[in-house]
N, C-alpha and C positions, 0 to 999 in steps of 0.2 A: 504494500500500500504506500502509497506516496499522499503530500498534503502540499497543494498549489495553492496560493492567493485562499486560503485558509476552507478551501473544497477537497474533501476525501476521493481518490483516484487509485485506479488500478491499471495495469498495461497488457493490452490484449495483445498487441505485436509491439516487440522492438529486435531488429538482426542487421549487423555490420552488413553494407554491400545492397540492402533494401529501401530506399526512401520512399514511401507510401507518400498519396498526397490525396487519398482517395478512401474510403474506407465504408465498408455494411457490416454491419454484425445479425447475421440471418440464419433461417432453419434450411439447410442442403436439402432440395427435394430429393436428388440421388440418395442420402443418406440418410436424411431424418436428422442427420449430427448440426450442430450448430459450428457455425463457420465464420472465417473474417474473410472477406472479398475484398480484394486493395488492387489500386492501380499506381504503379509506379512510372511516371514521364521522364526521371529525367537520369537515373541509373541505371535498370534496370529495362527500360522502355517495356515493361511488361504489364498482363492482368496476372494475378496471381491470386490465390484462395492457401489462409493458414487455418490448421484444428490445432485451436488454443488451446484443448485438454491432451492431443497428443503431443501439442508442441513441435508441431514439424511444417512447411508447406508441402502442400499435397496436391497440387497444381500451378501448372507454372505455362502462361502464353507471351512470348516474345512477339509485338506485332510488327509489321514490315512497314518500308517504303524508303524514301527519299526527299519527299519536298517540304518534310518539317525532322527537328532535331528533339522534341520534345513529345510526345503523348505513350500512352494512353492516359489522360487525367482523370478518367474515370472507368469502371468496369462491376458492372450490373450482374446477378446472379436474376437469370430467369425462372420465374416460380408458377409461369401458366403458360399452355401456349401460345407460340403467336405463328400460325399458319401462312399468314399472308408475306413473313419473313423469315418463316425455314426453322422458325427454334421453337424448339421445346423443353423443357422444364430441367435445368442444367447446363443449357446454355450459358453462355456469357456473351454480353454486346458491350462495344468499345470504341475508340476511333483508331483508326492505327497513324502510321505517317506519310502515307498519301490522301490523309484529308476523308479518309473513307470510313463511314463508319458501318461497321461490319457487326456480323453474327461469327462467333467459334466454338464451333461444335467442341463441346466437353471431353469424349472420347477419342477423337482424331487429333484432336486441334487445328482442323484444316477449317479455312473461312468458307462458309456456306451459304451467307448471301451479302451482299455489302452495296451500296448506294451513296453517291457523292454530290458538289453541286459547280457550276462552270466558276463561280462566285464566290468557293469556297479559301478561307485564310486559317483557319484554323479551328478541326473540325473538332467539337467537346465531350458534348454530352449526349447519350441519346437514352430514354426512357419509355417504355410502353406506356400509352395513355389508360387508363381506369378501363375500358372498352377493350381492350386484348387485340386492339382492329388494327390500332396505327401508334406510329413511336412520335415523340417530341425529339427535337436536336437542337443544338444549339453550337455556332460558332462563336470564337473568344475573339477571333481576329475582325470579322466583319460584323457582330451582334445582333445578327439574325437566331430568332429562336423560331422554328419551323414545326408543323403536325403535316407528315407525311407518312404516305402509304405503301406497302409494300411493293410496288411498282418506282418508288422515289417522287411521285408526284405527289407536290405541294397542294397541301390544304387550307391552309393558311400560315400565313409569315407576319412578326411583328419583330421591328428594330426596338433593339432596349439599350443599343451603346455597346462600343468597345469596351472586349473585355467579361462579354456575357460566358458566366462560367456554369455552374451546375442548378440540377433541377430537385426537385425532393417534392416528396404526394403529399399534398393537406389531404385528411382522411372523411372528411366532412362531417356527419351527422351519425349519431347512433343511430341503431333500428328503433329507437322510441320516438327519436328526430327531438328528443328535446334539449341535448346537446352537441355541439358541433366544437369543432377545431379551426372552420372557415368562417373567412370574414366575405363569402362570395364565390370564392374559386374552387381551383383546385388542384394549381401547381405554385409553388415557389420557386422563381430564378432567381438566383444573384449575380451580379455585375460590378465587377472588378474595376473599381475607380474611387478616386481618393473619398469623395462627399458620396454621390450615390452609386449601386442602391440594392433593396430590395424589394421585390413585386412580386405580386398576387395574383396569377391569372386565372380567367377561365377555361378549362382545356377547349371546349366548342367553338369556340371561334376566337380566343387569344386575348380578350378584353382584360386591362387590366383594371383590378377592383381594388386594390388597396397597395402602396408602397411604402416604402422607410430609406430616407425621407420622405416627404408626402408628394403627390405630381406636383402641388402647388407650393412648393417648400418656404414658405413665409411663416408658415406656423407649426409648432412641436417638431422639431428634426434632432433626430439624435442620426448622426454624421456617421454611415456604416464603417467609412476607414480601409476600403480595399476587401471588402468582403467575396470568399470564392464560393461559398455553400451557406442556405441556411434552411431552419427547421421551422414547425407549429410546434410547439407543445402543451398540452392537457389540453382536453375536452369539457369544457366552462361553459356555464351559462350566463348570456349576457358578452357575447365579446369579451369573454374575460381569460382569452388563451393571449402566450406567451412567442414568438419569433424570435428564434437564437441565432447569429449569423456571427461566421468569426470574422476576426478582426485581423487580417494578413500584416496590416501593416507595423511588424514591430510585436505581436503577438495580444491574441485576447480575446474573447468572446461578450458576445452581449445580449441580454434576454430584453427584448423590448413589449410593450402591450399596445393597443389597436391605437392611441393617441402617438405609439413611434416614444413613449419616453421610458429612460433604459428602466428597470428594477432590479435585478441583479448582473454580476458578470465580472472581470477582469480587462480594465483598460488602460491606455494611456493615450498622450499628445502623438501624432501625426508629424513627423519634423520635415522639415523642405528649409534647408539653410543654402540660402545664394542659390535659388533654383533648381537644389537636389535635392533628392528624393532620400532619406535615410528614413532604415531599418532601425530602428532602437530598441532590442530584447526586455520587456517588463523587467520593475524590480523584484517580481514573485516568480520570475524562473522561467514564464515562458520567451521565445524566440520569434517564428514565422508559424502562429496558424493558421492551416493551410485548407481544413475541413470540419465540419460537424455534424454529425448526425445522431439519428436516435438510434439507442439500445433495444435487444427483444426485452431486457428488464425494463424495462419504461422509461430509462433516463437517460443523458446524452453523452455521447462521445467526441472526440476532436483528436486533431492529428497536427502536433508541432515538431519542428522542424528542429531538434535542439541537441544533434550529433551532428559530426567532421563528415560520418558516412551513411547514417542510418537519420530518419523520424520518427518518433514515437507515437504509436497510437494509442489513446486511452479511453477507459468510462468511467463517469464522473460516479460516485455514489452520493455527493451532495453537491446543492447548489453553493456558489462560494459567497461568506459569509464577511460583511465590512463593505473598506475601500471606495474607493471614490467614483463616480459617476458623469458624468459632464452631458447636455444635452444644449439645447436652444429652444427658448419658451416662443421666441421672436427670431426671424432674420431676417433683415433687410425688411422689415415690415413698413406700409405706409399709414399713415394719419393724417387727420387732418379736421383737426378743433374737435370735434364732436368724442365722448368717451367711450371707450370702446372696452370688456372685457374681453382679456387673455384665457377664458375660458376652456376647457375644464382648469377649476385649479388645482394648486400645487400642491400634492399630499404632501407634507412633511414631518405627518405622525413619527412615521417607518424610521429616520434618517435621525442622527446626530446632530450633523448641520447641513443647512439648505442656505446657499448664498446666493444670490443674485447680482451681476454685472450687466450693468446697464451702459451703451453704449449710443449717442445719436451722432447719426451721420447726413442729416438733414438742415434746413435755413432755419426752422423754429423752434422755441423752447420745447421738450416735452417733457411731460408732467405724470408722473406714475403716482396711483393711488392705491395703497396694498390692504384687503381688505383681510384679516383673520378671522378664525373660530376656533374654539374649544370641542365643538360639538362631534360626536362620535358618528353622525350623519353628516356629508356635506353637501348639503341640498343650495343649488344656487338659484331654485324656485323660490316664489312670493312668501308659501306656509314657513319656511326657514330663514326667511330675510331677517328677523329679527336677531340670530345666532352671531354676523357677521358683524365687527366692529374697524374702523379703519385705526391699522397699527402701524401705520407708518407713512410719507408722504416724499416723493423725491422729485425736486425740479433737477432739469441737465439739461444744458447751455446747449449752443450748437456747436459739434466738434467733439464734445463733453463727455466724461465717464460720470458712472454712478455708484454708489452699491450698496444694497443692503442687505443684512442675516434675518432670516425670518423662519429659524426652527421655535420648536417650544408650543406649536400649535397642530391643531389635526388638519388645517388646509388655509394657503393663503391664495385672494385671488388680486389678479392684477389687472386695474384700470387703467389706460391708456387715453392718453388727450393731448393734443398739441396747440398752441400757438402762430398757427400756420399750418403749413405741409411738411410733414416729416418724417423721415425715415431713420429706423433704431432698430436694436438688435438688445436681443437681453438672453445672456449666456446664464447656465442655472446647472451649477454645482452640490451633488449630495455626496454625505460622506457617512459612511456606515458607523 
């Protein structure tokens, strides 16, 4: 057992010579045996499948080509089949390094059906959609995420940005339908860029229903940070599941909820000194993670990069406990005289301290009005208006910083008014 950023962990794969960047922990339909599925891009250019009670890999596919130096980034264990693309249950689908992404028959290892595109830069991810009919794919290099059929023909395509990397199932609804995991959809992409993002599609026609940041990033952005995979986790009633997507840049994960702001995780600052990009390894030990996904135990796993030859994949056995959090209540928000809340507010029960940095970058003064409660409900309806008291008041100049501490209460909300037009950003730091 190991203890990161103060979460209990265990390691399902670590072997000199292997860097996984990719990872399942599932039930083998060949075997019945529970298995780890990892893809290694950039040692190994393999799929490969370890049995973590025998402790040995017990499969191993090297895949071909030429016109990239890096995949398979990802490698899928198939669990139904899919006729219209040659696999059945043991299978494993990938991309290899001619941009192809392929089906490899388990027993052979010979590819068995594969599909490309004239367009293609950098071929990802590909996933059977819910229906067993057709796969999702995704390129990192041109950010096309596609639903195509087993003939290669496009069913629908949506750009979501360079950099578009892995996909993971929201599970939707139980059979009672009274709780779901979706906020809409029914797939998760992540896209590998510094601010955004993460998004919520509908497999039917590609529509996205919810992202992190938001499409409209003016309000609640917690800033994914280079994110390559992300999860749903629990099944809540009320929009009350959780999106975990790791944090590449520099090492970290983060559990966000439907308003996008974080509640648990391990993170830090983002650096770009003199127009470069640096890697800065957390102070709690992690490096470059690279992946996340869920556990057949119910909790989540990740995969960092923090050997000379090897990454380590683990499962978490608790969520990590403390540490600090950073989001944006505002960014780049406008006003203009009339007051506006910053709505839903700010739980600050949970948290130590809650600070807020107020920044305007706007011609006129703006004027924040920070309303508290005590109250163990925070209703920002009329029957609760009475609960909320104003605890605090901040003018900022134009050009102007701000800042105020406003733990000690069970939610603060903030009012907003300016003196003209004005644009302000209000960063909002919690600390466990």
């Amino acid at each position: 057992m190991f203890t990161i950023a103060g979460c209990r962990m265990r390691i399902l794969f670590r072997k000199r010579g292997y860097t996984p960047h990719f990872a399942e922990y599932v039930d083998d339909p060949l075997t019945g045996d529970r298995v780890v599925v990892m893809a290694d891009p950039h040692t190994r250019r393999s799929a490969f499948i370890y049995h973590p009670e025998k402790k040995q890999i017990i499969w191993e596919h090297r895949v071909t080509g030429s016109q990239l130096t890096s995949n398979p980034h990802i490698a899928r264990l198939i669990t139904e089949p899919l006729p219209a693309f040659n696999a059945k249950p043991g299978d494993i689908v990938c991309a290899d390094l001619d941009n192809r992404y392929i089906v490899v028959d388990r027993k052979t290892k010979s590819v068995k059906w594969s599909t490309g595109f004239p367009d293609a830069k950098w071929a990802h991810d590909i996933m059977p959609t819910k229906d067993h009919e057709h796969v999702l794919t995704t390129d990192y290099g041109n950010g096309m995420l596609r639903r195509i059929d087993g003939s290669g023909k496009i069913i629908w395509s949506r750009e979501l940005g360079k950099g578009l990397a892995k996909l993971s199932r929201v599970v939707g609804q139980t059979p009672s339908t009274v709780h779901s995991n979706s906020f809409g959809g029914d797939v998760l992409a992540a896209v590998n860029q510094d601010i955004r993002g993460v998004y919520e599609l509908r497999e039917e026609d590609g529509e996205v229903v919810w992202s992190c940041p938001p499409l409209n990033p003016s309000r609640n952005c917690t800033w994914t940070l280079k994110p390559h995979a992300a999860v749903r986790m629990g099944l809540a009633e009320l929009d009350g599941n959780l999106t975990v997507f790791n944090q590449e840049a520099g090492g970290g994960f983060v559990a966000v909820d439907k308003d996008c702001r974080p509640r648990w995780g391990v993170s830090k600052p983002f650096s770009i000194i003199d127009g470069k990009t640096l890697y800065r390894p957390t102070a709690q030990g992690l490096f470059e993670t690279t992946h996340v996904f869920l556990t057949p135990n119910g909790f989540l796993g990740l995969i960092d990069w923090d050997g000379d030859n090897y990454s380590t994949v683990y499962e978490l056995l608790e969520p990590p406990r403390g540490g600090t959090l950073t989001w944006l209540l505002a960014w780049n928000h406008e006003t203009a005289g009339v007051e506006e809340f910053l709505d839903p507010p700010i739980e600050t029960y949970e948290w130590r301290e809650t600070m807020l940095h107020v920044i305007n970058n706007g011609d006129g003064r703006l004027k924040l009005r920070l309303l508290a409660t005590h109250s163990p409900i925070v209703d920002t309806g009329k029957t609760w208006e009475w609960s909320w008291f104003t605890c605090e008041t901040l003018s900022v100049e134009p050009g102007g910083h701000g800042e105020a501490r406003v733990d000690g209460f069970s939610a603060v909300r903030v009012a907003a008014s300016s003196e003209g037009r004005c644009r302000y950003s209000i960063f909002v730091v919690n600390r466990g």
